[in-house]
N, C-alpha and C positions, 0 to 999 in steps of 0.2 A: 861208566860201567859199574860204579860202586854207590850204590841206595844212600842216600844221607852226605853222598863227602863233598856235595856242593855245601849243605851245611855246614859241616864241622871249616871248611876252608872259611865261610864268613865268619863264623865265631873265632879264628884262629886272628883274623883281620881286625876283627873288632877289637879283639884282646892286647893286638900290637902297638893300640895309642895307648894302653896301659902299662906294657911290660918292661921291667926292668931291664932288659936282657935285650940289645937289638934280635928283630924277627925283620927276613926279609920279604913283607911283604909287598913288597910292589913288585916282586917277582910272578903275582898270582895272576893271571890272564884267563879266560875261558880257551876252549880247545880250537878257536879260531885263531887266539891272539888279541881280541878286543882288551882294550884297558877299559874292563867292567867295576875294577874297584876305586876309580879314580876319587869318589867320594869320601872314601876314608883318608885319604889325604888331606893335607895342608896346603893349599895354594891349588889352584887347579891344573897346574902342568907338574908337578913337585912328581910323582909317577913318571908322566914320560922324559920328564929329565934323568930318574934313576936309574930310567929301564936305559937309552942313550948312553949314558956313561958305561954301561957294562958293557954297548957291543949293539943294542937292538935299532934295527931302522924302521921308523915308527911314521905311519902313514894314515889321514882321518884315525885316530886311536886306535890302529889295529897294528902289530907286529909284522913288518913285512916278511923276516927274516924267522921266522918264528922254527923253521926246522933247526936252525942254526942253533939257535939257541934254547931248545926246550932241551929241559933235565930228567931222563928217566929213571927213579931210583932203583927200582928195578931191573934194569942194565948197567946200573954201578954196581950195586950189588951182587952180578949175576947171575941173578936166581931164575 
């Protein structure tokens, strides 16, 4: 729903194998739950090992559990 924040989210991704600062990027999914950024990892399960250790049940690369686990900042905040 927001023009451009598919971009800025890869550019945020791309930036995280350079950033000083851990970024949790393997937290980012599309709004189905597919693990679409599995490339910018290292190893190619390195993603759904991460997303598993937090709690995700991970099915053909896609989040089964995905209501479970999606963060709305907007209802943390809420605004």
């Amino acid at each position: 729903g927001s023009p451009g924040a598919a971009r800025m989210v890869g550019w945020a991704m791309n930036q995280s194998s350079r950033a000083t600062q851990y970024v949790p990027a393997h937290r980012v999914v599309n709004r189905v739950g597919l693990l679409t950024g599995k490339h910018h990892f290292d190893g190619s399960e390195l993603m759904q090992e991460l997303l598993e250790n937090e709690g995700a049940i991970i099915e053909d690369n896609r989040i089964i559990n995905l209501e479970q686990m999606f963060w709305d900042p907007i209802e943390e905040l809420g605004l």
